[in-house]
N, C-alpha and C positions, 0 to 999 in steps of 0.2 A: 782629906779630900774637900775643897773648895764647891761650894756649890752657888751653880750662876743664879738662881731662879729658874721659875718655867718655861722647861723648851718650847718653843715656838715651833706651829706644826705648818711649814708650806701646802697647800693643797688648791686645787680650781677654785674655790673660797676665796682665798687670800685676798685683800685687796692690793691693784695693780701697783700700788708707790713701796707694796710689802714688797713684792714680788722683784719691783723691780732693784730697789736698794738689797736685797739677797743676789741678785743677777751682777751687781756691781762686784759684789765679794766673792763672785764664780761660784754661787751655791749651785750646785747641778741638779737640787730638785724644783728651786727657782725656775730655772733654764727649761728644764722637763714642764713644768706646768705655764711658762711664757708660748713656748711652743707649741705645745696642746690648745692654749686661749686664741693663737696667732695663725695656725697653719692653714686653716681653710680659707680665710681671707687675705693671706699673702699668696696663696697656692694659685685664687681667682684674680688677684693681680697679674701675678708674672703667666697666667693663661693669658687672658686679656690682652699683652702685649706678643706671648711668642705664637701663639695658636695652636701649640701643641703639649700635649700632656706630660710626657718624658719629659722635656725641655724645661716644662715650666718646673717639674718636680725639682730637677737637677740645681734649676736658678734659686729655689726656694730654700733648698740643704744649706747652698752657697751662702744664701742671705741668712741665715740663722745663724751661720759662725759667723761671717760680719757685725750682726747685729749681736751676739754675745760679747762680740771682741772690743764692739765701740759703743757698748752700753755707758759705761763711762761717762762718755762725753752729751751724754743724755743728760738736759741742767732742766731737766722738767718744766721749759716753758712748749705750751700745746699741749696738743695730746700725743701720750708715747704712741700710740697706732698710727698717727702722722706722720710724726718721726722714723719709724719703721718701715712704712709702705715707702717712705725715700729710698731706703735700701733696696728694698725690691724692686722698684721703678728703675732705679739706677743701674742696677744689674741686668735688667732687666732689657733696657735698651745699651751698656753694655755687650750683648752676648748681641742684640741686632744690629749694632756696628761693626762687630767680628765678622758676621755672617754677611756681613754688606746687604743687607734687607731692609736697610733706609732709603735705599734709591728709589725715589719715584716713578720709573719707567713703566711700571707693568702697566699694562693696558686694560684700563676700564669699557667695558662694553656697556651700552642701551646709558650711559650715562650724561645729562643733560650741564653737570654744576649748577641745576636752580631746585633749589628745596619741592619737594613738592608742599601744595597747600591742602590739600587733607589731612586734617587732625583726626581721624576714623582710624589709620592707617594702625594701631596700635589694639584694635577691638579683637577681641579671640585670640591673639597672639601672646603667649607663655614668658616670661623671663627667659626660661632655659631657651626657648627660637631665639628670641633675640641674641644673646651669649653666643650660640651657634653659629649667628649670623657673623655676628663681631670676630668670632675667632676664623672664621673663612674668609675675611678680608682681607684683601693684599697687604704685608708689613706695611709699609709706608703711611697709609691712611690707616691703618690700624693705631699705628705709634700714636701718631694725632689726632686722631679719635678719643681714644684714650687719653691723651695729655690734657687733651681742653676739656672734653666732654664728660670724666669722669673723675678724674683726676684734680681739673681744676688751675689748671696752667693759664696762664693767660698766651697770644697767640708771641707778645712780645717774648715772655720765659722758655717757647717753643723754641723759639726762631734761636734764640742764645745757649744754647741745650745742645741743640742738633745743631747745631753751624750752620741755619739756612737763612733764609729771610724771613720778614715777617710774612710777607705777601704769598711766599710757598706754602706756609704753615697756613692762612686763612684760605688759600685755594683746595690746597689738600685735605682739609676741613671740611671746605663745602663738596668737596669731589666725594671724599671718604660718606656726607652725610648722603650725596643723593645715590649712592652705592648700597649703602644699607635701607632705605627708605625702600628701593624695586626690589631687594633682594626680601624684603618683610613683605612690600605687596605682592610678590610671587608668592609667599606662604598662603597668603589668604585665597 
């Protein structure tokens, strides 16, 4: 009997370039411990975009065989968490162009499209309101919300993404922002 040297133990420890070069070779405890370090932050992406808990779970499953399957072609420029949240972004507005939840029609009430100018607006109000707030927003400004505001899309990548213009994606931008602004000063 041949002996390789010392096994090497995968575990939450590992570091990420360990983890993920095991992930390349379809190690399943790799996989298991990518998942475990990954789920809760992909889980709050694909929430973010569907607004709904099943939904997001379902897209999240979906994006983890993707992302085993096309670990691969991961050439370790960025950060693999960057790389990743593509999948789920991706899939993500996937399942809202299925659903036709990109249309912009639904109708915004008490909304003005000018920012409001109160920088207070954000005092006593929780992460978890805000998230709340975010996932009751109409898909549409939700998606774009999302894209630019957390995401980090620029309004040009929007526009090319979703098949719109630029000028839909900076309108539904500021629509989506002063929609979430009344909806946080209602909280207070």
């Amino acid at each position: 009997m041949q002996h390789s040297g010392p096994k090497f133990h995968l575990n939450k420890n590992t570091p990420e370039s360990d983890l993920i070069a095991a992930c390349k070779k379809k190690d399943a405890t790799a996989q298991k411990v990518i998942y475990e370090r990954f789920y809760s932050r992909m889980f709050a992406v694909c929430l973010r975009y569907t607004g709904n808990r099943e939904t997001a779970r379902d897209i999240v499953q979906d994006g983890f065989v993707v992302l085993f399957d096309k670990v691969g072609t991961y050439a370790g420029l960025g950060s693999f968490e960057g790389w990743a949240r593509k999948i789920f972004v991706n899939l993500s507005l996937s399942y809202l162009r299925k659903k036709d939840s990109l249309r912009y029609s639904e109708p915004i009430e008490n909304t003005t499209g000018k920012a409001m100018t109160s920088g207070l607006i954000l005092e006593n109000i929780s992460a978890g309101d805000i998230m709340r707030c975010i996932e009751q927003m109409p898909h549409g400004f939700r998606t774009i919300f999302n894209m630019y505001a957390i995401e980090g899309y620029s309004h040009n990548e929007i526009a090319e993404i979703l098949n719109i213009s630029e000028g839909t994606s900076r309108s539904q931008y500021s629509r989506a922002r002063s929609w979430l602004q009344q909806k946080l000063k209602d909280l207070k």
